[in-house]
C-alpha positions as CSV (number, residue, x, y, z in Angstrom):
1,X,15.7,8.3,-1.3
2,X,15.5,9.6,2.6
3,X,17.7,7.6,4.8
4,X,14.9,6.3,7.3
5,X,15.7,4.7,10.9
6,X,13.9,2.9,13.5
7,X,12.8,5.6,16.0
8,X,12.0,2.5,18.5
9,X,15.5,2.0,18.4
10,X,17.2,5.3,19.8
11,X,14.1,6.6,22.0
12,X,12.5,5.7,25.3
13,X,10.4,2.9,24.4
14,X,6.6,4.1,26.0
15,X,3.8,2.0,27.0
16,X,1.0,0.3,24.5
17,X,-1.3,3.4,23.8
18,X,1.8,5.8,23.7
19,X,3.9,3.8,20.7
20,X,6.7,5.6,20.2
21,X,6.8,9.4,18.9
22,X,10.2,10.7,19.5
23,X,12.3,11.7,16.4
24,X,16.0,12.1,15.9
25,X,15.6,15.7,14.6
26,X,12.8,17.9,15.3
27,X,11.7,18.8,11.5
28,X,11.7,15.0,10.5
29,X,8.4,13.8,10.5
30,X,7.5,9.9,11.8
31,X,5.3,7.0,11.9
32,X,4.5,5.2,15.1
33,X,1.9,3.2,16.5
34,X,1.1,0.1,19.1
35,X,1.2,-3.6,18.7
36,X,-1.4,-5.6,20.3
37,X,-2.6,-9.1,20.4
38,X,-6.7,-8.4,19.3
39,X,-8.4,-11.6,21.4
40,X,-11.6,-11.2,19.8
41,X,-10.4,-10.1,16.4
42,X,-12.8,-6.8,16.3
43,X,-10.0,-4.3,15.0
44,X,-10.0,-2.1,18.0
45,X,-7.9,-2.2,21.0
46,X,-9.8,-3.0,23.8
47,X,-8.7,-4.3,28.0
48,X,-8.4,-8.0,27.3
49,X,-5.9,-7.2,24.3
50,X,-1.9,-6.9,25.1
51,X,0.9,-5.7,23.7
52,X,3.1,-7.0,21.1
53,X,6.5,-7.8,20.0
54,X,6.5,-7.7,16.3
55,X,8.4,-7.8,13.1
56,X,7.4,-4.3,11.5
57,X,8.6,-3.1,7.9
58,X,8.4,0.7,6.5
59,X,8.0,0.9,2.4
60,X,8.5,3.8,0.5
61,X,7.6,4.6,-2.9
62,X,10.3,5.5,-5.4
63,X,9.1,8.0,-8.2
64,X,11.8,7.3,-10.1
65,X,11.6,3.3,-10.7
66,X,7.7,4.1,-9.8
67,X,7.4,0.8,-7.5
68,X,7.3,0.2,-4.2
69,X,11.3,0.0,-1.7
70,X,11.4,-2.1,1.4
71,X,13.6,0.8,3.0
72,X,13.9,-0.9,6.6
73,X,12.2,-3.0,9.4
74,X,12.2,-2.6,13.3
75,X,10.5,-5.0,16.0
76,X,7.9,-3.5,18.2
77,X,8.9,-3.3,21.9
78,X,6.7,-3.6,24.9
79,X,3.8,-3.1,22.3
80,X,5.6,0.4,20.6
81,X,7.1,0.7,16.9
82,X,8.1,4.0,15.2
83,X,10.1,5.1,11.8
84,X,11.5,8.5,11.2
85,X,10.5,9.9,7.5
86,X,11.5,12.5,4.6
87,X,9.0,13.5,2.6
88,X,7.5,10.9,0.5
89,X,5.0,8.0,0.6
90,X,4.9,5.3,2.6
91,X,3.5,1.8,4.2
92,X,4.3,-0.1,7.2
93,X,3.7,-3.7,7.5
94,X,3.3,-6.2,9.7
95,X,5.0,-9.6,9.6
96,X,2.6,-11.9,11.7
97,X,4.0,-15.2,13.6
98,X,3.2,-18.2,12.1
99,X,-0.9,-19.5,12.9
100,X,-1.5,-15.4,13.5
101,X,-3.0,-13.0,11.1
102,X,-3.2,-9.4,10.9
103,X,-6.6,-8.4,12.5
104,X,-10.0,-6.5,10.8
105,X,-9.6,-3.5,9.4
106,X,-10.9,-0.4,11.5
107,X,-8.6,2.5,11.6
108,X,-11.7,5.0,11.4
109,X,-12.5,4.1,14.8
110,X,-9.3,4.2,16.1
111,X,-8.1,0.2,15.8
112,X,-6.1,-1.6,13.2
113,X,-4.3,0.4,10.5
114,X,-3.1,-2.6,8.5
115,X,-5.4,-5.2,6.1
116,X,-5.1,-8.1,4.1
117,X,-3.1,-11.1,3.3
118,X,0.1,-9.1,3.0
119,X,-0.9,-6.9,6.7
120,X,0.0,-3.6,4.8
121,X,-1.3,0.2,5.6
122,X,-2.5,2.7,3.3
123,X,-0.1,4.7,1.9
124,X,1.2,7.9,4.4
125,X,2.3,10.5,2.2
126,X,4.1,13.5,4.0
127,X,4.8,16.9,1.4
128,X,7.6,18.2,3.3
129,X,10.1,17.5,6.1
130,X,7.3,19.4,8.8
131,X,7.9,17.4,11.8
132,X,4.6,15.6,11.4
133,X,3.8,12.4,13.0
134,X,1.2,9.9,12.0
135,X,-0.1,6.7,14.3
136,X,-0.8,3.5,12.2
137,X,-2.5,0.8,15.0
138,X,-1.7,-2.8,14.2
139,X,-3.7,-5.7,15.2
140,X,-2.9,-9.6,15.1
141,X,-5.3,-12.3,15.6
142,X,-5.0,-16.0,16.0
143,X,-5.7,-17.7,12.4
144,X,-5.1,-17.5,8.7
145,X,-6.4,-14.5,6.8
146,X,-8.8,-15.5,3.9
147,X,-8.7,-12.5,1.8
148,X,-10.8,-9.1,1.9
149,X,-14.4,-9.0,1.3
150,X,-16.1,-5.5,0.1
151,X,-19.4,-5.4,1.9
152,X,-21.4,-3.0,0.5
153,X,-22.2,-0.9,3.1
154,X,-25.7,-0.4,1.6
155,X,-26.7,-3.9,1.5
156,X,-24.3,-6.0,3.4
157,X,-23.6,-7.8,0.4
158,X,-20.0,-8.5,-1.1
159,X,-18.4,-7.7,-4.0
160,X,-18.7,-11.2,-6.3
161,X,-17.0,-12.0,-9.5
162,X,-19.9,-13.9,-10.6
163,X,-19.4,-17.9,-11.3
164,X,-22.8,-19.1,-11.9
165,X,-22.2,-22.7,-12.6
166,X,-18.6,-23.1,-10.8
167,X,-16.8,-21.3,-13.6
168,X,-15.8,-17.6,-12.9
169,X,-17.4,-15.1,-15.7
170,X,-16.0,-11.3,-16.5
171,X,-19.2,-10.5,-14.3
172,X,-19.4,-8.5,-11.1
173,X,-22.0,-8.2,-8.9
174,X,-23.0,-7.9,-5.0
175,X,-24.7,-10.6,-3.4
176,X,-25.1,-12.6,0.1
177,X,-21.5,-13.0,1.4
178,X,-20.9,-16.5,1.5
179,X,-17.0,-17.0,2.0
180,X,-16.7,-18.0,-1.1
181,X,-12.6,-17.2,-3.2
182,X,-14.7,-15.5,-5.6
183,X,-16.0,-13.1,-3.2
184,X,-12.3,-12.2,-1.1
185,X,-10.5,-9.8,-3.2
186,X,-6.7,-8.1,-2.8
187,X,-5.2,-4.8,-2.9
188,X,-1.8,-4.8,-4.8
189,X,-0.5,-0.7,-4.8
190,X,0.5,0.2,-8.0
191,X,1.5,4.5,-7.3
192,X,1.3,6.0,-3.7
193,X,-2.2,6.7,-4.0
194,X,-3.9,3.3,-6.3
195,X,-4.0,0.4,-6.2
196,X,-5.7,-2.6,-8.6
197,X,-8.2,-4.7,-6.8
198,X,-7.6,-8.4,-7.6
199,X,-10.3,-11.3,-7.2
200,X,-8.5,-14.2,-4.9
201,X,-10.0,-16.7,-7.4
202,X,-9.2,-16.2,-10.7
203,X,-6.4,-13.0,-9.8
204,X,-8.2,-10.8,-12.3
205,X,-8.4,-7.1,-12.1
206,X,-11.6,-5.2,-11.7
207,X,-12.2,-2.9,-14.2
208,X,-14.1,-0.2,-15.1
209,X,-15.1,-1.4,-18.9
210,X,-13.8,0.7,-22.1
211,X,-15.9,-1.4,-24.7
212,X,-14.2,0.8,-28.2
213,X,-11.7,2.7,-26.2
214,X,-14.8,5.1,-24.4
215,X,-15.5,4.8,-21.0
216,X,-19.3,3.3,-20.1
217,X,-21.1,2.5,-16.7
218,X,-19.7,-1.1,-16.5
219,X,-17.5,-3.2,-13.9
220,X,-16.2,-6.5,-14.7
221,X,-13.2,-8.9,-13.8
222,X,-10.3,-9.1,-16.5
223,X,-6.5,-10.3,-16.8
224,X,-4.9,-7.4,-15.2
225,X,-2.9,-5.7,-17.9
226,X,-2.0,-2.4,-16.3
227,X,-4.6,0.0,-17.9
228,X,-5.8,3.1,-15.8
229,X,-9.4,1.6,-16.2
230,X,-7.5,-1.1,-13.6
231,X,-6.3,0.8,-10.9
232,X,-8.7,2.2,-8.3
233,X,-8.0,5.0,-5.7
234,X,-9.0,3.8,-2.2
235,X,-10.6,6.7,0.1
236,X,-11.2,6.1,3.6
237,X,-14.4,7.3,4.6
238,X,-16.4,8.2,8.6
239,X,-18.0,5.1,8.2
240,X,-15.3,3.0,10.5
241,X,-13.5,0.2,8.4
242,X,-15.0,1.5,4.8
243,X,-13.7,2.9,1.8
244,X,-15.1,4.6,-1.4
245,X,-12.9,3.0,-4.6
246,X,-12.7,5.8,-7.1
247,X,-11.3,4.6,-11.1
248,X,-8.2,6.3,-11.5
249,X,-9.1,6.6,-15.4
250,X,-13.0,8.4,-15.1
251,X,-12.9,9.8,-11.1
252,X,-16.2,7.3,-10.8
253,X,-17.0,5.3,-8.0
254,X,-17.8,1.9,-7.7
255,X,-21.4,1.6,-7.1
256,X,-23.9,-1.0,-5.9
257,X,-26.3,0.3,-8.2
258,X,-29.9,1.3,-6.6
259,X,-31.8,2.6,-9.5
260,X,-35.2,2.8,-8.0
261,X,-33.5,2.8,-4.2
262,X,-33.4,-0.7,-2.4
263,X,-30.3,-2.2,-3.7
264,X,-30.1,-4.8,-6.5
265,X,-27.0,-7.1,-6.6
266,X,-25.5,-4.7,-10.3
267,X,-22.4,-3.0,-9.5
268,X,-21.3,-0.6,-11.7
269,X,-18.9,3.0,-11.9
270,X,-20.9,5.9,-11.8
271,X,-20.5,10.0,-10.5
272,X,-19.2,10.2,-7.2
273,X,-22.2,11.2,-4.9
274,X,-21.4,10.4,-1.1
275,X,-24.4,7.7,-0.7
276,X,-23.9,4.8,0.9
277,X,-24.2,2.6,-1.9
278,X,-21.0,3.7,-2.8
279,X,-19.6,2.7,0.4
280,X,-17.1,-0.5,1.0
281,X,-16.4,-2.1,4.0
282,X,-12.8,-3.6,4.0
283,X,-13.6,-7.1,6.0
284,X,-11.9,-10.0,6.4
């Protein structure tokens, strides 16, 4: 495994908007970004927010135990972070203060890099030791973080394990947000590029069904038992804050599923296509 160090450490610390880009060796690549209080909790750094000082961890992924290495950890100064890298995969996260949060997801705009309960990135993967440098924005907000909704971008609607009567079913669908547990979903990484998406209520997987072993149109919510069918590769997408989630077992996308064009509240796994209805919007 690469020996990593905190660039913050050993380099001029710059101002918030700058982070900190200066490596130890020119052919070593690095991760750097800013740290700022977001006041109104938008995702995107704007002139009432100010820089902060923050506990941030790097995590790389080790192909050989094929799990996820907490390989070091630097605090942010005067709103500016940065790690040095070999090739490899990796995350940063954020470690918010107690009664803070990280912020809402909007790295396609520009803003907050980092998601979730847990305040981790998506996975940076570098191929080589090029000298290439990639900025991860983090955000923190006053508050507790409830969990991710999946809004489809579509509709507006979020991604529900369906629990008609109070009791949570295998069912998925997509209908009116409502801040419901059933509706906030997780993102635990499995490799360096999937992840299983895991419902906040019940901690089922969704899963791209296999009724007899063959693959079929069908999502539902299952005890997460480490199939392929499970994990989902997360694509960010233009549309700012939004992902496409592609089944690493068939290469299909979830889908809010639009037969005769306005949306309907089935979601299923069908071909890839680039519509919207294939769309996610990562809030929360």
């Amino acid at each position: 495994m690469k020996k990593w160090f905190a660039v913050a450490c050993a380099a001029t610390v710059l101002s918030l908007g700058s982070g900190v880009a200066e490596a130890a060796e020119e052919d070593e690549n690095w991760i750097s970004g800013a740290v700022w209080i977001d006041v109104n909790g938008n995702g995107l750094r704007e002139g009432e927010d100010w820089p902060r000082t923050q506990e941030i961890r790097l995590w790389e992924y080790d192909q050989v135990d094929s799990a996820w290495v907490l390989v070091g950890s630097t605090l942010s100064h005067s709103g500016g972070y940065g790690f040095s890298a070999g090739a490899g995969a990796y995350q940063v996260q954020v470690i918010p203060e107690q009664g803070e949060r990280v912020t809402a997801y909007n790295a396609s705009a520009g803003g907050s890099a980092v998601f979730g309960p847990d305040g981790k990135s998506f996975p940076v993967t570098f191929a080589d030791n090029s000298g290439t440098g990639v900025r991860l924005e983090i955000g923190v907000a006053e508050g507790v973080h409830p969990g991710n909704e999946l809004r489809g971008s579509a509709s507006g609607w979020c991604l529900d394990q369906e629990a008609p009567r109070g009791t949570p079913t295998n069912g998925v669908g997509a209908y009116g947000c409502n801040g419901g547990g059933n509706q906030h979903w997780t993102l635990k990484w499995i490799t360096a590029g999937s992840a299983e998406v895991r419902n906040k209520a019940t901690g089922q997987c969704l899963d791209q069904e296999f009724p007899g072993g063959a693959p079929s149109n069908g999502v539902g919510a299952y005890d997460c038992n480490g199939g392929a069918n499970q994990r989902w590769l997360v694509r960010a997408t233009d549309v700012p804050g939004s992902v496409r989630l592609v089944n690493a077992a068939t290469s299909d996308c979830l889908d809010q599923e639009s037969p005769l064009g306005p949306p309907t509240t089935g979601v299923g796994a069908h071909r890839c296509n680039g519509a919207p209805n294939q769309v996610w919007t990562l809030a929360g």
